[in-house]
C-alpha positions as CSV (number, residue, x, y, z in Angstrom):
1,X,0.0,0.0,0.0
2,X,1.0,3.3,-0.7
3,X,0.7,6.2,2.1
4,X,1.8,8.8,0.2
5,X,0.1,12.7,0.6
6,X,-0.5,13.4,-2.9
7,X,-2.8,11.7,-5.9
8,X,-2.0,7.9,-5.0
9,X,-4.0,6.4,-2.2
10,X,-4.7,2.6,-2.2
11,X,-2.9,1.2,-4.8
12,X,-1.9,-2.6,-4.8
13,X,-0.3,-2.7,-8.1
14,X,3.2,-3.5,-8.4
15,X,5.2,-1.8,-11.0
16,X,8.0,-3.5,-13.2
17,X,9.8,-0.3,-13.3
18,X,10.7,2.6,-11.0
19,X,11.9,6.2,-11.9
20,X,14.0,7.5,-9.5
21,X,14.3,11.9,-9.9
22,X,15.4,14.1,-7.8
23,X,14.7,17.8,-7.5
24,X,15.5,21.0,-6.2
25,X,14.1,24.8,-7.5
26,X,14.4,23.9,-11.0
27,X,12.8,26.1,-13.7
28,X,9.2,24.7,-14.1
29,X,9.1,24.5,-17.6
30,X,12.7,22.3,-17.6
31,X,10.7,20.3,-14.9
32,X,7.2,20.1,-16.9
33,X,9.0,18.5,-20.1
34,X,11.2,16.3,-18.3
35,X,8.4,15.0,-16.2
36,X,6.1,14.7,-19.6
37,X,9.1,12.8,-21.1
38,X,8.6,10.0,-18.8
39,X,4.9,9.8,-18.9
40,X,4.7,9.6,-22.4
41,X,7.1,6.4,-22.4
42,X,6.0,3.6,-24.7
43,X,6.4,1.8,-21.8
44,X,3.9,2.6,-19.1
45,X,4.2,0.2,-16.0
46,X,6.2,2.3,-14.0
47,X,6.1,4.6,-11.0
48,X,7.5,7.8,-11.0
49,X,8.8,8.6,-7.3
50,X,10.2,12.3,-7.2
51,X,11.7,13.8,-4.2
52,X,11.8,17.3,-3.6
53,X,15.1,17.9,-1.8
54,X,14.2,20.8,0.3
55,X,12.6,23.3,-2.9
56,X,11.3,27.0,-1.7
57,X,7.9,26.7,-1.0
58,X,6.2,28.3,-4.4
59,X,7.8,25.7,-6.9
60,X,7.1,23.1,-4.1
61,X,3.3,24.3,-4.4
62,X,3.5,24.1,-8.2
63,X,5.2,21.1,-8.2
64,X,2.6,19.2,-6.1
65,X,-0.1,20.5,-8.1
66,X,1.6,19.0,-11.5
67,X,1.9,16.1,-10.2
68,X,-1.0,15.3,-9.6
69,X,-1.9,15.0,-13.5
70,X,-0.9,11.4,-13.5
71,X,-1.4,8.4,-11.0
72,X,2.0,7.0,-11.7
73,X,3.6,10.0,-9.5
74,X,4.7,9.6,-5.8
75,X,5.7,12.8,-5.1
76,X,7.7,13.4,-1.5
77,X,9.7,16.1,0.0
78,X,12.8,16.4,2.4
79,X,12.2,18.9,5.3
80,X,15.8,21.0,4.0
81,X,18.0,20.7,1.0
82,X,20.2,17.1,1.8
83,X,21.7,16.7,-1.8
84,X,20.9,14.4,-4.9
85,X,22.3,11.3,-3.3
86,X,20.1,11.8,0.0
87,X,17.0,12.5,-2.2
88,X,17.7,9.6,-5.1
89,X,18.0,7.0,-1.4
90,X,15.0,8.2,-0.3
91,X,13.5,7.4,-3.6
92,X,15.1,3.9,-3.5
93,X,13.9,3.5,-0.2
94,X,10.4,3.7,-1.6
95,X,10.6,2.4,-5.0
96,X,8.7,-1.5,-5.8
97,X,10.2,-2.3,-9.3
98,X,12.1,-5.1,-9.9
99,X,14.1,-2.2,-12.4
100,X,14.9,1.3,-11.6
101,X,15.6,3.8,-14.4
102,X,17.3,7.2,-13.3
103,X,15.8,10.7,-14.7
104,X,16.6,13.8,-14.0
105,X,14.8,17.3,-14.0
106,X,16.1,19.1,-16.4
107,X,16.7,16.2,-19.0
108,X,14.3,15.0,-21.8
109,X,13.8,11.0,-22.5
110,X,13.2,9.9,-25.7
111,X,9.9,8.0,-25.9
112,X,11.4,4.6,-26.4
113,X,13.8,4.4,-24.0
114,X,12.4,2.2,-20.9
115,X,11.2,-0.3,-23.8
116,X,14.7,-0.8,-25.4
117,X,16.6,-0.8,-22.0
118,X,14.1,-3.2,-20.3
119,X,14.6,-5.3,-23.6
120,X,18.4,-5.1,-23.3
121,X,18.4,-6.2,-19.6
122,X,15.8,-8.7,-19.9
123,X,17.3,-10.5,-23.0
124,X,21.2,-10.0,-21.3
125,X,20.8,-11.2,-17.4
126,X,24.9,-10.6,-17.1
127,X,24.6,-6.8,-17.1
128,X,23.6,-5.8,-13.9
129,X,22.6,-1.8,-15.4
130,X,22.6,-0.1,-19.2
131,X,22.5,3.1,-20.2
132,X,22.6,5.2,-23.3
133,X,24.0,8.0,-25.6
134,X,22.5,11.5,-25.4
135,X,21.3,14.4,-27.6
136,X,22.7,17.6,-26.6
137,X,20.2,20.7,-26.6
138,X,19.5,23.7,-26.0
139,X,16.2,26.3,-26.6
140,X,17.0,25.7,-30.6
141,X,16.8,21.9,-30.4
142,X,19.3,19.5,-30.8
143,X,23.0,20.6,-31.6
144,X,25.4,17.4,-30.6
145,X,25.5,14.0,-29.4
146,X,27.3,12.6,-26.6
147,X,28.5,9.1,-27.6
148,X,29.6,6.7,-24.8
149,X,31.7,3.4,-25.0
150,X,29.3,1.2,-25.8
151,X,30.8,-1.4,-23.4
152,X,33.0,0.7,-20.9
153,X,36.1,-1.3,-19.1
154,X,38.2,0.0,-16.0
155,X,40.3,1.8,-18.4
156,X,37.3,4.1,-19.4
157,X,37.2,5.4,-15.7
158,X,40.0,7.4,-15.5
159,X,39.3,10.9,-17.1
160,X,35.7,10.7,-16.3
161,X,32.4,8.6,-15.6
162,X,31.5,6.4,-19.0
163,X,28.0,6.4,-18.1
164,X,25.3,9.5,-18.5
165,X,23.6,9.1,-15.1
166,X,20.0,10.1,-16.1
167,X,20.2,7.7,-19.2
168,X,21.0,4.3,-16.4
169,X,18.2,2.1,-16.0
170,X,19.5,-0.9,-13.4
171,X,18.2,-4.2,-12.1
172,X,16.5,-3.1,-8.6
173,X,18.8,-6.1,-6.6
174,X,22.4,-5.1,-8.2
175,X,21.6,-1.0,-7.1
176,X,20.4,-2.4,-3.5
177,X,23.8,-4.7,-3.5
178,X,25.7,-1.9,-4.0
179,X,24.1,-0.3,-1.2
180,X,22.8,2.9,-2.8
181,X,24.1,5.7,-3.3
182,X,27.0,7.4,-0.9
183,X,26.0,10.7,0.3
184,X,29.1,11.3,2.0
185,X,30.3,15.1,0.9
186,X,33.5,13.5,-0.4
187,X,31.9,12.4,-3.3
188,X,29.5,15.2,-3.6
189,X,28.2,16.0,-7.2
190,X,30.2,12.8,-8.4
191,X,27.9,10.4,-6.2
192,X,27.2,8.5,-10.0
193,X,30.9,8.2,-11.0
194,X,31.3,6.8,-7.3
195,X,28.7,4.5,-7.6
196,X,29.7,3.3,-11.1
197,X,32.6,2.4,-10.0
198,X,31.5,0.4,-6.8
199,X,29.4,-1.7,-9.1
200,X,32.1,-2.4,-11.8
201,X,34.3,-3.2,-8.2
């Protein structure tokens, strides 16, 4: 059961896939499309859980009232501002999926993306996560790509993280494993090259 303050009262249904996002002040409309991006998935039996890390109470306000245009939304809030590893835990802590795709608010996912990744990992049980290349925009549209390695060894760790956090999706057991994510400051706005590198460890 869900006890959640919000839209989602009641609700026994199990999700194959949860969205973790994390979010503090960003600018609404970044926030609206990146929120529509993952409700317009192909794929639709997920939950989105979103915590607010600690947002000034206007865009909290507008937040909750956005949210509540679609049931799939579990939409909590952390009393001050703890950091994106604090508020992505929190999520975990909640989430019921067996799979758990990362998003974040001021991204934009392309509609296909939890059906190909949950068709990679389900067809490939030896990766324990996959993620994906990304489009690089701005208020013009799309003006680059970001390629990554398309399978990344140790090597590919030293200059910088081989994997786009917001593009992961992982199995739900090899994140918990891993136990979370570190929200120790030392690793504070790296807390996904950090926890890349646990899991390849």
């Amino acid at each position: 059961m869900y006890e959640m303050h919000g839209n989602r009262q009641g609700i026994c249904h199990m999700p194959e896939l949860s969205v973790l996002m994390g979010i503090y002040n960003e600018k609404k409309i970044q926030a609206a499309r990146a929120i529509d991006s993952i409700l317009g998935q192909t794929f639709t039996d997920f939950e989105l859980i979103i915590c607010d890390d600690g947002s000034e109470k206007a865009f909290y306000q507008w937040l909750q009232g956005f949210c509540k245009k679609d049931a799939r939304i579990r939409l909590v809030r952390n009393g001050q501002n703890r950091g994106l590893a604090a508020a992505l835990n929190r999520c975990l802590s909640l989430a019921s999926g067996r799979f758990l795709a990362r998003m974040d608010a001021d991204d934009i996912s392309v509609p296909e993306r939890f059906e190909k990744q949950l068709a990679f990992l389900k067809e490939h049980p030896a990766y324990a996560f996959a993620a994906g290349n990304a489009y690089l925009t701005d208020e013009n549209g799309v003006w680059g790509l970001r390629k990554m390695a398309e399978a990344p060894q140790k090597e590919d760790f030293l200059h910088t993280s081989p994997f786009i956090h917001p593009t992961v999706m992982f199995r739900r057991e090899a994140l918990l494993r891993a136990g979370g994510y570190c929200e120790s400051e030392k690793v504070l706005r790296v807390e996904d090259y950090e926890l890349f590198m646990r899991l390849y460890a």
